[in-house]
C-alpha positions in Angstrom: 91.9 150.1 94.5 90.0 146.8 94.9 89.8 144.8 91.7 87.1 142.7 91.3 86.1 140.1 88.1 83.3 138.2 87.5 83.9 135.1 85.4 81.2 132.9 83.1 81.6 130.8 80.2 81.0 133.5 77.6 80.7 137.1 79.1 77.7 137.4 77.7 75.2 136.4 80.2 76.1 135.8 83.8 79.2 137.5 84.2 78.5 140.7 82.3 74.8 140.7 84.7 77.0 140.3 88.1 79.7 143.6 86.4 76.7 145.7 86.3 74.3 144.8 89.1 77.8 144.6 91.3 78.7 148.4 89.7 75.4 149.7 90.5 75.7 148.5 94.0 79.4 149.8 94.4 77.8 153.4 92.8 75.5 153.7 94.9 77.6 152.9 98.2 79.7 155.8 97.0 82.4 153.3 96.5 83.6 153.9 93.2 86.6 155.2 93.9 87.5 152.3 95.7 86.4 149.2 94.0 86.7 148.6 90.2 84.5 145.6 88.6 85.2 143.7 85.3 84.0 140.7 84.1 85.6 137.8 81.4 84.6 134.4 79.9 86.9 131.3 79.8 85.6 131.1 76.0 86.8 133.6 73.7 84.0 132.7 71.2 81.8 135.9 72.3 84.8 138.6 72.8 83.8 141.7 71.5 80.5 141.4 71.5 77.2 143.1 73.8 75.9 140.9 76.7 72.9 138.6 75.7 69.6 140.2 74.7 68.1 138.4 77.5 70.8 140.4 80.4 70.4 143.5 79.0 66.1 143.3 79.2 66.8 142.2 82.5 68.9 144.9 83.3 67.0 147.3 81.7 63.8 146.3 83.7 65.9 146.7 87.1 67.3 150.3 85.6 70.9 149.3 85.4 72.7 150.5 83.1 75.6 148.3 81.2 77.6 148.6 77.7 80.6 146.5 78.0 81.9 143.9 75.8 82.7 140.1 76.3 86.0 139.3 76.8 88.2 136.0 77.4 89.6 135.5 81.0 93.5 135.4 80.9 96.0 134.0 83.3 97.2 137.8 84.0 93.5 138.7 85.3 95.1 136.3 88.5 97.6 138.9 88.7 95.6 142.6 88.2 92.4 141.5 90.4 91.5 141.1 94.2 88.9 138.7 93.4 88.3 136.7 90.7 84.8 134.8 91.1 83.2 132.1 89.0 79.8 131.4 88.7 79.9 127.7 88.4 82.5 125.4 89.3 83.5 124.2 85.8 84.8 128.0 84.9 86.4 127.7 88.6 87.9 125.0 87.5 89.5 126.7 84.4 90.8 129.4 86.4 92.2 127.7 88.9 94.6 126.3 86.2 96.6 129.0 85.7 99.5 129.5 87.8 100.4 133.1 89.8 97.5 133.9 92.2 97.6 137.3 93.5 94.0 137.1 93.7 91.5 135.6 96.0 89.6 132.8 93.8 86.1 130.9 94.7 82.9 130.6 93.5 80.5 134.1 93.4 77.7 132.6 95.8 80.4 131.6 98.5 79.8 134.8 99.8 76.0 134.6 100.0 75.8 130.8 101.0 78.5 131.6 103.8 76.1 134.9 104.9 73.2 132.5 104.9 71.1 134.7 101.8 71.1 131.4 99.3 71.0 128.1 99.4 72.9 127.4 96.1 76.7 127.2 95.0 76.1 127.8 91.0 74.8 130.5 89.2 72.8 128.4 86.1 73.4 130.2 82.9 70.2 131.4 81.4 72.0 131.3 78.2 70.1 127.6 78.0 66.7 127.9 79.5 66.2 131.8 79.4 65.7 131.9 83.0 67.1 135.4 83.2 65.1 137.2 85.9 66.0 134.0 88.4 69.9 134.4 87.7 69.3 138.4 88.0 68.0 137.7 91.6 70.8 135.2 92.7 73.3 137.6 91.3 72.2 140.4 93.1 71.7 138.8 96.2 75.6 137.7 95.7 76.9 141.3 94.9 75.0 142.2 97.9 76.9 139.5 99.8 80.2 140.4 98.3 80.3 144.0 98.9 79.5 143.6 102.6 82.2 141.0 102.7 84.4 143.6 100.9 83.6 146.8 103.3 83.9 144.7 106.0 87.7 143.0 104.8 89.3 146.4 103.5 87.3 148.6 106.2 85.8 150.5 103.4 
């Protein structure tokens, strides 16, 4: 099984957007017996609760479906997942603190940058401007970016 986590600030708004559109994308390939997708926040100020109101419209609009809960990033997650990807280089930063990396760490859009799909390294957190439906597009052209990159590592 492929583990994969997506990591923002609070798990409320970025990372919970990339779980779900990434899950939907991984249904629909027939993969998900194959890959399993999670997603934390460095802060533990939001854990327990539902993604922003803001995610779930725009998931809502795009017909995916998502009910997890935030939860804080831990220093095991670099031991239980494959790939561990922050959205901006300040949570990188955090996670590349701990020590005992099983998994691969970079930034989510490395993927799409290196495939030549976008031309930008952060994913801004709508959290602060309520620009929801532009993070919903550069997260799904990520996931799209990643799961290629996945089939085409593991053969799958």
């Amino acid at each position: 099984m492929i583990k994969v986590l997506f990591v923002c600030m609070g798990n409320i708004c970025r990372s919970p957007m990339a779980e779900a559109v990434f899950q939907n994308l991984v249904n629909e390939a027939g993969l998900s017996d194959k890959i399993l997708v999670d997603s934390a926040g460095t802060g533990g100020w939001h854990a327990g609760e539902p993604a922003h109101r803001g995610t779930l419209q725009v998931l809502k609009l795009h017909s995916i479906p998502y009910n997890g809960r935030a939860r804080q990033f831990t220093g095991s997650d670099l031991e239980q997942f494959d790939y561990v990807l922050a959205m901006d280089t300040e949570n990188l930063s955090h996670i590349q603190r701990f020590a005992g990396k099983k998994a691969e760490v970079s930034l989510f859009l490395d993927y799409a940058g290196k495939a030549g799909i976008v031309d930008v390294s952060e994913v801004p957190d709508p959290y602060y401007d309520g620009r929801f439906e532009h993070v919903y597009e550069l997260v799904t052209q990520g996931c799209k970016a990643l799961l290629a990159h996945i089939r085409a590592e593991h053969g799958i």
